[in-house]
Structures are given as structure tokens and as C-alpha cells.
DSSP file (Angstrom, degrees, kcal/mol; ACC not computed):
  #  RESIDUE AA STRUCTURE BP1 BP2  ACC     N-H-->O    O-->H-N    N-H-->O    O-->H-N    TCO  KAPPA ALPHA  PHI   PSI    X-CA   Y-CA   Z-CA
    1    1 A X              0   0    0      0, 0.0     2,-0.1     0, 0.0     5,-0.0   0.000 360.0 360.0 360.0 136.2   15.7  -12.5   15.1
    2    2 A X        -     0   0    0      1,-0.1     4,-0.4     0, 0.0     5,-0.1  -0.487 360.0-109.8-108.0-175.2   12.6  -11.9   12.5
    3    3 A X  S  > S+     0   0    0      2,-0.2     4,-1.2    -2,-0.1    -1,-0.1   0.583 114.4  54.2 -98.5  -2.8   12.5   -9.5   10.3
    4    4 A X  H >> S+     0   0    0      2,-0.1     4,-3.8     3,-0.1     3,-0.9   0.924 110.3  49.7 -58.2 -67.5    9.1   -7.5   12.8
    5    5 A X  H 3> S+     0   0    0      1,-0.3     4,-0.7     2,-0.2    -2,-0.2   0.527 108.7  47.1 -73.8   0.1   11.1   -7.5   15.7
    6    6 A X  H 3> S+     0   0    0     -4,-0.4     4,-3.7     3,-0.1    -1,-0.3   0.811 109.9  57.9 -81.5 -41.5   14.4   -5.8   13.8
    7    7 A X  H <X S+     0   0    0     -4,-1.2     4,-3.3    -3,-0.9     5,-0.4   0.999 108.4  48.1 -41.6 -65.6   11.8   -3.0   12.2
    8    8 A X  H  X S+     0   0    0     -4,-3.8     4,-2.5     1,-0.2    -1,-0.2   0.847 111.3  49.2 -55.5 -28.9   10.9   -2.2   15.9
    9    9 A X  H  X S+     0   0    0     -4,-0.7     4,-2.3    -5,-0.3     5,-0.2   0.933 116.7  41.2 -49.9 -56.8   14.4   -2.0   17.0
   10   10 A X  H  X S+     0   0    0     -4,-3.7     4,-0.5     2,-0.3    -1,-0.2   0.770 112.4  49.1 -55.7 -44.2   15.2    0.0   14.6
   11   11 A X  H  < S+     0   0    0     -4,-3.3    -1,-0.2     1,-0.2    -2,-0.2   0.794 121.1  39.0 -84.3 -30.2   12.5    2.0   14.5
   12   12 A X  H >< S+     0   0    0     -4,-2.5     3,-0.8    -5,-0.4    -2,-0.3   0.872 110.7  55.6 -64.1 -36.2   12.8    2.5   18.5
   13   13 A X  H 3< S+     0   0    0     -4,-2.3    -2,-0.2     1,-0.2    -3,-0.2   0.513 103.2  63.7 -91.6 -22.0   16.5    2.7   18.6
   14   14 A X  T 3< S+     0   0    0     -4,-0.5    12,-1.6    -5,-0.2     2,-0.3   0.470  90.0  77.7 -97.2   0.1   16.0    5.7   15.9
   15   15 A X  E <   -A   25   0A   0     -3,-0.8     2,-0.3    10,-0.2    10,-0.2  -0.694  56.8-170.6-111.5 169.5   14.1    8.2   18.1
   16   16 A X  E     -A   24   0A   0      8,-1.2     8,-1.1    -2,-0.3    -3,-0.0  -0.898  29.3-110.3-158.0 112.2   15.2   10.3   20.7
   17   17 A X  E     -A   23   0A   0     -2,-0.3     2,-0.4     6,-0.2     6,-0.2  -0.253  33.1-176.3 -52.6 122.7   13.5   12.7   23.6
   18   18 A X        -     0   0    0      4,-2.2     4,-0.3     1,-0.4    -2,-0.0  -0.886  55.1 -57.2-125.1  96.7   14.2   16.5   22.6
   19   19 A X  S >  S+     0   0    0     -2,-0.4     2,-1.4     1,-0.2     3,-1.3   0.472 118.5  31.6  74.1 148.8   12.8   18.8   25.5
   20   20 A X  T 3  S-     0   0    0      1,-0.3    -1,-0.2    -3,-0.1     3,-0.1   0.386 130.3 -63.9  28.2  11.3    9.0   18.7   26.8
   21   21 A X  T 3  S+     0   0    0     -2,-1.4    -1,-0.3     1,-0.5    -2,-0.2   0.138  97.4 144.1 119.4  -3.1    8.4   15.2   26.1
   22   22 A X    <   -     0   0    0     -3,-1.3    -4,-2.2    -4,-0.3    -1,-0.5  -0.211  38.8-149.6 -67.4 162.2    8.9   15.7   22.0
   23   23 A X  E     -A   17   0A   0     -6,-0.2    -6,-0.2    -3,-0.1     2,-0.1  -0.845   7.7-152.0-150.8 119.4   10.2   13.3   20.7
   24   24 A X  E     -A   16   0A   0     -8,-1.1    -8,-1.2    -2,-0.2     2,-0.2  -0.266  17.5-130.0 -81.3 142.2   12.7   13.7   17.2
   25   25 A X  E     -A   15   0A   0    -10,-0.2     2,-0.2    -2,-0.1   -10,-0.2  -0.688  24.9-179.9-110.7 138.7   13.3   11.2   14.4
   26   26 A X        +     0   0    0    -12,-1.6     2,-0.3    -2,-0.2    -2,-0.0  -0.622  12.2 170.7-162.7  83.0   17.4   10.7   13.7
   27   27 A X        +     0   0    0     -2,-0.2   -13,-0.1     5,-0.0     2,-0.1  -0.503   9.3 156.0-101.3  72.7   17.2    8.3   11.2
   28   28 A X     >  -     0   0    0     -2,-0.3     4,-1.1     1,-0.1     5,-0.3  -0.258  58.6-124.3 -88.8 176.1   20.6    8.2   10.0
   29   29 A X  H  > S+     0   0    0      2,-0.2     4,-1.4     3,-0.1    -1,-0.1   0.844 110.3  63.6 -89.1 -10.4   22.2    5.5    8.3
   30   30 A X  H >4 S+     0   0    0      1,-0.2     3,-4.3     2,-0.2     4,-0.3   0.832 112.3  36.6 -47.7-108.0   25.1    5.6   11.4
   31   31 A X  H 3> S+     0   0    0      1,-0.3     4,-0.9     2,-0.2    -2,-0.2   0.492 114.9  54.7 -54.1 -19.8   22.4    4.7   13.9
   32   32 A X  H 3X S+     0   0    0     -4,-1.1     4,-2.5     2,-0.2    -1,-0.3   0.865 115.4  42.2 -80.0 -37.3   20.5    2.2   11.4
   33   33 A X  H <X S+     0   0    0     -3,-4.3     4,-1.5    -4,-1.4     3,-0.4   0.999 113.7  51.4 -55.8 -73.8   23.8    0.4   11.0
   34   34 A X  H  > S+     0   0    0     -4,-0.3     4,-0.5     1,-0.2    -2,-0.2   0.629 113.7  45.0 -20.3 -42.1   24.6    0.7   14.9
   35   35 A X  H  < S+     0   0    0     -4,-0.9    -1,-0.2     2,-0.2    -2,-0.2   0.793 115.2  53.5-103.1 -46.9   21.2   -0.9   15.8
   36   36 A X  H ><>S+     0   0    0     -4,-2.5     3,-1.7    -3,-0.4     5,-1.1   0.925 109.2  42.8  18.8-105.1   21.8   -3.4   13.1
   37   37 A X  H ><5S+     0   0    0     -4,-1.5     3,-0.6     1,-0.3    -2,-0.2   0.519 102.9  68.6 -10.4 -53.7   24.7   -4.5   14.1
   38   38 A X  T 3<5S+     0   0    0     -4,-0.5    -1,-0.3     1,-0.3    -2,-0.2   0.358 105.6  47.0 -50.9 -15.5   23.4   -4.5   17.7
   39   39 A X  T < 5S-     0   0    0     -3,-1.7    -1,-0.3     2,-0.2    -2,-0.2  -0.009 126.3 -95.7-117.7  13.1   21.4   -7.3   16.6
   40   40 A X  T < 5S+     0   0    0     -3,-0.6     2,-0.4     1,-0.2    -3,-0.3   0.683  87.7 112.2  82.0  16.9   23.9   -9.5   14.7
   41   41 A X      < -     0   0    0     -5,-1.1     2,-0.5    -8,-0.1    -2,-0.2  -0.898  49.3-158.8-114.0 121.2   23.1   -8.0   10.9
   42   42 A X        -     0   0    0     -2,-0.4     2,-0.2    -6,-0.1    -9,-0.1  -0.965  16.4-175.3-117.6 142.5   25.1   -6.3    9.1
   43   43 A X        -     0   0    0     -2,-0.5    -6,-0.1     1,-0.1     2,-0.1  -0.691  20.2-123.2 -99.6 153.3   23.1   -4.3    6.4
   44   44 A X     >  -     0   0    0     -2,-0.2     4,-0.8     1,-0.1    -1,-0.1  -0.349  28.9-107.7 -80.5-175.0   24.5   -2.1    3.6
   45   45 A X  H  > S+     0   0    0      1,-0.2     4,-1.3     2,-0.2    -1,-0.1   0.523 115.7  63.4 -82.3  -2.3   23.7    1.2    3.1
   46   46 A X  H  4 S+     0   0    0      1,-0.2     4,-0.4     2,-0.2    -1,-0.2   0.895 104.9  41.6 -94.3 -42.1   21.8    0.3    0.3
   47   47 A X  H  > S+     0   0    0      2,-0.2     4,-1.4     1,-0.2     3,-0.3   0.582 110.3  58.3 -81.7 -12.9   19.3   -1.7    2.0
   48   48 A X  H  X S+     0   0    0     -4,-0.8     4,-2.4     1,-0.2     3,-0.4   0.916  96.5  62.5 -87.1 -19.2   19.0    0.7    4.9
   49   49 A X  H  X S+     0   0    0     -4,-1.3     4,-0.5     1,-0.2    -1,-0.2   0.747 106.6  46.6 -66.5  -9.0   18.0    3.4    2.7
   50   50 A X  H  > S+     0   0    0     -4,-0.4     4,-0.6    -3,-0.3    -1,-0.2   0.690 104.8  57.9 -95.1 -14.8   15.1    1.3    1.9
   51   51 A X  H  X S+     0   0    0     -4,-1.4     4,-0.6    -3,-0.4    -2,-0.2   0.817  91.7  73.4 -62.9 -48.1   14.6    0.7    5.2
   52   52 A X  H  X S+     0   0    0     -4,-2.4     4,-0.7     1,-0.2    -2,-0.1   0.879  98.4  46.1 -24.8 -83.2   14.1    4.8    6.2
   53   53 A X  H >X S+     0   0    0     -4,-0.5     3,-3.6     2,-0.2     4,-2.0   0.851 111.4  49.9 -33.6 -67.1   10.8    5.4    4.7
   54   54 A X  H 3X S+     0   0    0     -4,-0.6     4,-0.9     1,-0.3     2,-0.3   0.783 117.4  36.8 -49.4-110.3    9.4    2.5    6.0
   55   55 A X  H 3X S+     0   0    0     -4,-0.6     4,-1.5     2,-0.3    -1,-0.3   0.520 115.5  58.8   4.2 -33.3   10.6    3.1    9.7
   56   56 A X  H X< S+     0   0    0     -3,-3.6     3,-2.0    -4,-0.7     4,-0.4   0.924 106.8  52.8 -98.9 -71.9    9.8    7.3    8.9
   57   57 A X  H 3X S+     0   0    0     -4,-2.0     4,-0.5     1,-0.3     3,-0.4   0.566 114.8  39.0 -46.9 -44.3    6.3    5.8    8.2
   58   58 A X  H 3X S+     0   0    0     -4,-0.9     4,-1.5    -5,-0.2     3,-0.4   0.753  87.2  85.7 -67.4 -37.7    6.1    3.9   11.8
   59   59 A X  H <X S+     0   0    0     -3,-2.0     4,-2.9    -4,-1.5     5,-0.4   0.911  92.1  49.4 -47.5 -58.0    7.6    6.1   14.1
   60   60 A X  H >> S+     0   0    0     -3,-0.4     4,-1.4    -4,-0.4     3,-1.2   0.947 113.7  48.8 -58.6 -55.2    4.3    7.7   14.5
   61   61 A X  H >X S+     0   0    0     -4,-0.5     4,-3.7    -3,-0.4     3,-2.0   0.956 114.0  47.3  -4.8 -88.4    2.6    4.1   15.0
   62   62 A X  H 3X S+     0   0    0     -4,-1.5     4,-1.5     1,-0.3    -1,-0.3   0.479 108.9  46.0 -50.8 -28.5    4.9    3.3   17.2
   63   63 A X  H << S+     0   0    0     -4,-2.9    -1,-0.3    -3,-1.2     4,-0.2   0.656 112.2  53.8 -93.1  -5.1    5.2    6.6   19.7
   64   64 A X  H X< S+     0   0    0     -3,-2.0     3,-1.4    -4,-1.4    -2,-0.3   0.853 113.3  46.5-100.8 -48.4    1.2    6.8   19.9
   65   65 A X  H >< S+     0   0    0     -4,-3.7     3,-1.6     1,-0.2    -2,-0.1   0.970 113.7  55.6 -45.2 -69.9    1.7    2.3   21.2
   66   66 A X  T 3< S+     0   0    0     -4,-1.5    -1,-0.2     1,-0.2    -2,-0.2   0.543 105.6  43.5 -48.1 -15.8    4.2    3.7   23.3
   67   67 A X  T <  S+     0   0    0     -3,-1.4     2,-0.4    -4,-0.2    -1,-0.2   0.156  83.3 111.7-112.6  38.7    2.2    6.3   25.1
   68   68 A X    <   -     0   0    0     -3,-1.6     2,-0.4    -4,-0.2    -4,-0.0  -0.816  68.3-132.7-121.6 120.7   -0.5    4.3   25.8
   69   69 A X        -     0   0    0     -2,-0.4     2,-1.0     1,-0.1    -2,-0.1  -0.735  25.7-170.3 -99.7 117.5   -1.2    3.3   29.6
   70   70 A X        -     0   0    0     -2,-0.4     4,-0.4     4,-0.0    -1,-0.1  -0.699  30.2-110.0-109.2 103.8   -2.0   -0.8   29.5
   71   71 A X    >   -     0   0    0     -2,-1.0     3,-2.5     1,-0.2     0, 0.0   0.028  27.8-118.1 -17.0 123.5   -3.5   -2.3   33.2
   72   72 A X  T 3  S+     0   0    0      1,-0.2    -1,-0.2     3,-0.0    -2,-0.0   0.404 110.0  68.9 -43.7  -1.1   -0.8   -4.4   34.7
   73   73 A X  T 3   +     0   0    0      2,-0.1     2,-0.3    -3,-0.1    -1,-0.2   0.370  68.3 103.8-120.3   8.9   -3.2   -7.1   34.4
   74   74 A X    <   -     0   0    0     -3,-2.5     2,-0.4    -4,-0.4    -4,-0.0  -0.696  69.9-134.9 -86.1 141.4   -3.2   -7.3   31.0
   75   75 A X        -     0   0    0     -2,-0.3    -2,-0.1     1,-0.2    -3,-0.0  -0.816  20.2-107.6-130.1 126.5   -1.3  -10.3   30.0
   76   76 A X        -     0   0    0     -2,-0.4     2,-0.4     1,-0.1    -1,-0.2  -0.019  37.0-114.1 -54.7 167.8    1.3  -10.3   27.2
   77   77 A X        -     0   0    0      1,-0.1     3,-0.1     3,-0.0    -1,-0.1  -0.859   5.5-149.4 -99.1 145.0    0.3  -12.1   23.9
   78   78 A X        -     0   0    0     -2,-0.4     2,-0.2     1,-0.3    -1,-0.1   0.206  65.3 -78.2 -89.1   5.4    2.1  -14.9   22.9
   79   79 A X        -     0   0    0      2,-0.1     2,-0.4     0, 0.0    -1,-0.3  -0.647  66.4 -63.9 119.7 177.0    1.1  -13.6   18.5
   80   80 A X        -     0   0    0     -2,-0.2     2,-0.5    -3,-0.1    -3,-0.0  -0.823  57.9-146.4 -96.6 149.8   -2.0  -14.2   16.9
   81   81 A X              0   0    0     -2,-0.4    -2,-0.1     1,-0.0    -3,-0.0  -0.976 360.0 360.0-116.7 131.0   -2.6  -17.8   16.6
   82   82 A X              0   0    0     -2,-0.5    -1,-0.0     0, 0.0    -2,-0.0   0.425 360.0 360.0 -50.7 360.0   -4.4  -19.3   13.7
């Protein structure tokens, strides 16, 4: 597990559909842990609180990627390569 692909968990794993398609931030340090944890890490609370901000900053990223329609015929990427 790298340290990207835990941000995104986390930062997916921390949102939630509230009503009409919104969609609510519940970044608590429960559910940071949970989702953590869910990945083999356990973090303290002291490092997830540095983790919040960062993650409150992405969210927004990250639901505008997510609603974003890509052609089935687009082919994943394997990273940027050098």
C-alpha cells in the first residue's frame, strides 16, 4: 500500500451521500482510523489529525474526478512513466 493510494481511501471512505446527490464530508478520526485499519495501518490520532486538512482539501478534487463520465474505451494508466 503507498502512501497516494491510502490518501484516496481515506479520502473516499470519508464521504457520504446526504439526499439529492450532495454529498457531506464526516471526517472523523473514528472513520480515519476504521479506513486505516481497513488497510493494515494503524495510525494515531495524532497523525490523523494531520491527515484531516489534507484529505478536507481533496475531497473536492476528488468528487469533481468522480463525476466525471470517461468512454469505456479509455484504457486505464498503468502511472506516469519517465
Amino acid at each position: 500500500m503507498n502512501r497516494r493510494r491510502l490518501i484516496q481511501s481515506l479520502a473516499c471512505g470519508a464521504t457520504i451521500g446526504s439526499g439529492a446527490g450532495q454529498v457531506t464530508s464526516v471526517l472523523s478520526l473514528e472513520a480515519l482510523r476504521n479506513i486505516a485499519e481497513a488497510h493494515g495501518l494503524r495510525l494515531g490520532d495524532e497523525r490523523l489529525r494531520v491527515l484531516q486538512p489534507v484529505l478536507e482539501r481533496r475531497l473536492p478534487l476528488l468528487r469533481t474526478l468522480r463525476e466525471m463520465e470517461i468512454d469505456d474505451r479509455i484504457a486505464p494508466t498503468q502511472g506516469i512513466l519517465k
